[in-house]
Structures are given as structure tokens and as C-alpha cells.
KEMAR-362156 format. One line per field, with one value per residue (C-alpha): residue in three letters; x, y, z. Coordinates in pm, 1 decimal, m for minus. Layout:
// residues N
kelum = c(ALA / ...)
xx = c(X / ...)
yy = c(Y / ...)
zz = c(Z / ...)
// end
This chain:
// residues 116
kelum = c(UNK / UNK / UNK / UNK / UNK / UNK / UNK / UNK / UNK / UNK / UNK / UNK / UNK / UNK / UNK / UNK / UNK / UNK / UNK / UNK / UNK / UNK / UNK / UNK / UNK / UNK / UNK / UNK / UNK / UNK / UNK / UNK / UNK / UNK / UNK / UNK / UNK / UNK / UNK / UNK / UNK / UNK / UNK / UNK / UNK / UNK / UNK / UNK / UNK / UNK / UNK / UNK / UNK / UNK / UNK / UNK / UNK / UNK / UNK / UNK / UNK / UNK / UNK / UNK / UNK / UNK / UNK / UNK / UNK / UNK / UNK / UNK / UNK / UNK / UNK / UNK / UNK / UNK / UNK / UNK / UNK / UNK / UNK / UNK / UNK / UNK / UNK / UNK / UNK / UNK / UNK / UNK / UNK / UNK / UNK / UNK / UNK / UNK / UNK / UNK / UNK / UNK / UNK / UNK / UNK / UNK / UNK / UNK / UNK / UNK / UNK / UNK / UNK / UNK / UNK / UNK)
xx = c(275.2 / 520.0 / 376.0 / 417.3 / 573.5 / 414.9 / 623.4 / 524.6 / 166.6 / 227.7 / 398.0 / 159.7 / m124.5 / 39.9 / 206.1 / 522.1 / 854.8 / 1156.2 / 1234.6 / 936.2 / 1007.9 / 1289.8 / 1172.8 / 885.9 / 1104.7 / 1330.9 / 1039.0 / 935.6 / 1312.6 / 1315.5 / 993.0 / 1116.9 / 1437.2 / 1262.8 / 1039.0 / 1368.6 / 1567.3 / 1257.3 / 1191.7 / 1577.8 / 1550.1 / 1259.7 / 1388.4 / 1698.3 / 1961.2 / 2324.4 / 2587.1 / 2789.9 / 2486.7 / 2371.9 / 2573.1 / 2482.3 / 2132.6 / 2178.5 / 2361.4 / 2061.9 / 1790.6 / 1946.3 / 1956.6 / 1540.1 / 1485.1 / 1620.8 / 1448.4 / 1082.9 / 1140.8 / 1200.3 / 909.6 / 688.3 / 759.9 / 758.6 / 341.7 / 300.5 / 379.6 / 208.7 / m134.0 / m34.6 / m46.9 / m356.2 / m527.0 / m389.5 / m560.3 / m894.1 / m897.5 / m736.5 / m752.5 / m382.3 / m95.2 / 181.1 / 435.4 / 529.7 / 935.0 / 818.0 / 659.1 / 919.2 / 976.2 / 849.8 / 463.4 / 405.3 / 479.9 / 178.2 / 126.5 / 458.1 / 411.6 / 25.7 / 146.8 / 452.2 / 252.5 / m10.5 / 274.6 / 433.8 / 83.3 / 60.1 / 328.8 / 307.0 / m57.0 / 122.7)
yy = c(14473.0 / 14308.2 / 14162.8 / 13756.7 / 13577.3 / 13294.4 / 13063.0 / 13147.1 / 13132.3 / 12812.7 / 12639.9 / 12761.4 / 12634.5 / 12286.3 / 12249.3 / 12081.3 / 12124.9 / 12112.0 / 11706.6 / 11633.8 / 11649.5 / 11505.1 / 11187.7 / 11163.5 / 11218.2 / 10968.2 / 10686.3 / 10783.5 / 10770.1 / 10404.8 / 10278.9 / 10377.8 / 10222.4 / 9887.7 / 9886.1 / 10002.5 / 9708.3 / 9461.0 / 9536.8 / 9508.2 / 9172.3 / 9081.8 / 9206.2 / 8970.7 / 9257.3 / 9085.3 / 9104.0 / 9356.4 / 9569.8 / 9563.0 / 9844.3 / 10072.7 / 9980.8 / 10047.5 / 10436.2 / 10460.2 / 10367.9 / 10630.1 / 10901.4 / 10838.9 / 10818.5 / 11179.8 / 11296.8 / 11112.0 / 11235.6 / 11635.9 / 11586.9 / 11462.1 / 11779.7 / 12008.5 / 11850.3 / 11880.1 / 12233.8 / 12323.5 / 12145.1 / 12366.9 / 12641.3 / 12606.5 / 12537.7 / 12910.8 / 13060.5 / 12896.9 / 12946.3 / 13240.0 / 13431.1 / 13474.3 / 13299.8 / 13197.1 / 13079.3 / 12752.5 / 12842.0 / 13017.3 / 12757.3 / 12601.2 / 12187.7 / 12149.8 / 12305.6 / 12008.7 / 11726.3 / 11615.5 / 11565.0 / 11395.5 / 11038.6 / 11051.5 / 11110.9 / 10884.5 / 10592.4 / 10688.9 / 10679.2 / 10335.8 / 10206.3 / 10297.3 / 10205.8 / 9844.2 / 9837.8 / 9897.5)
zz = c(6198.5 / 6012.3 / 5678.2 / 5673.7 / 5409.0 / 5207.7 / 5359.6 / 5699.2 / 5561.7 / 5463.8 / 5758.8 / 6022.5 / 5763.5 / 5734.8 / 6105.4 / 5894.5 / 5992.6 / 5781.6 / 6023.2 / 5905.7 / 5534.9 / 5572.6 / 5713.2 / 5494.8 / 5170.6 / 5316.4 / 5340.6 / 4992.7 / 4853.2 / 5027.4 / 4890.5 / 4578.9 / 4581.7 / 4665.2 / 4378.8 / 4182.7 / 4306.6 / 4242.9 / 3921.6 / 3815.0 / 4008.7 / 3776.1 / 3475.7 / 3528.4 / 3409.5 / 3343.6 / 3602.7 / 3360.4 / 3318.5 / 3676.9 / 3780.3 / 3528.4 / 3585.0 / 3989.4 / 3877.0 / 3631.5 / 3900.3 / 4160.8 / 3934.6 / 3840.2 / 4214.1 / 4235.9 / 3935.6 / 4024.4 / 4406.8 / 4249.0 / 4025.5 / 4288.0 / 4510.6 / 4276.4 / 4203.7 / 4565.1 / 4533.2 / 4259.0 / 4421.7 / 4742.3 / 4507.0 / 4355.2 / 4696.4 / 4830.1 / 4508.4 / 4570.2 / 4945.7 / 4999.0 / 4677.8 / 4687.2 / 4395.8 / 4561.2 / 4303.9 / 4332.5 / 4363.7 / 4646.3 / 4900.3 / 5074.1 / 5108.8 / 5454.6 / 5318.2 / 5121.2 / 5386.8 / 5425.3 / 5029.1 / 4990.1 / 5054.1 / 4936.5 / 4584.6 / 4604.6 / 4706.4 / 4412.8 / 4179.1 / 4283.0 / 4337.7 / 3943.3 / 3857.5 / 4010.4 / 3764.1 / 3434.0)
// end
């Protein structure tokens, strides 16, 4: 019997596929663009600055989108250790396994962010 990956482990755990991810990290990247744009709006940022200030917000959308993944991951990680007694390192779980995680935590972190 062939020995399965943790990837496969993963996938038939979670049910995700890779459409899936996509769509969900495509909400998230939209709900944070909005809050990106609003906030610029609010902060009233000069027409010379404003597209430096757009380049700037796309390139923390990237980085906060990454991040966010890579904590879904690592949470995915630690919940194969307790449950199945088995690390699975986090460069090792593919996008798709933490699809269900994605938009929980992006929503905590604009929900957050919108309290500061």
C-alpha cells in the first residue's frame, strides 16, 4: 500500500480543493482592499501621494494575505500533532488545507483592525 503524503492527509481531512482557495483568498484579498481604500479615503492622503499610497497598500495586502496563510498553516499544524500525533511542517501542507481557516482569520484581523 502506497504510503500517503501529508498533503493528501490533509485534503481528504479538510474536503478543500485548490478552486476553493482560490476563491476564498480572493474574497479575503477584496475585503482587504476595501478597508485599504477606506482608510486612505479617511486619512485624506494628497493627490501626489495617493499613488504611492495605492502601490504601498497593494504590496501590504500581499504581505498580510502571506502572513495570514502561513498562521493558517501553522494552526493546521499544530492540530495534526494533537490529533494525530504526527508534525507536519508547516512548508509542507499545501494552500488548499487551510481553506476553511482562511477567511475566519482574515475577518478577525480586519474586524481588529477596524477596533484600533
Amino acid at each position: 500500500m502506497a504510503k500517503s503524503t501529508s498533503g493528501d492527509q490533509l485534503s481528504s481531512q479538510g474536503a478543500c480543493s485548490r478552486s476553493e482557495f482560490q476563491a476564498q483568498r480572493a474574497k479575503l484579498e477584496a475585503l482587504l482592499r476595501d478597508a485599504g481604500r477606506a482608510a486612505l479615503q479617511s486619512a485624506d492622503v494628497p493627490a501626489g501621494e495617493r499613488r504611492t499610497a495605492e502601490m504601498t497598500l497593494e504590496r501590504d495586502i500581499e504581505h498580510r494575505l502571506q502572513r495570514l496563510i502561513l498562521r493558517a498553516k501553522g494552526m493546521v499544524s499544530e492540530e495534526m500533532l494533537v490529533q494525530h500525533r504526527r508534525e507536519i511542517p508547516v512548508d509542507e501542507i499545501p494552500d488548499y488545507a487551510v481553506t476553511h481557516l482562511l477567511l475566519e482569520l482574515g475577518e478577525q484581523e480586519l474586524r481588529s483592525g477596524a477596533d484600533q
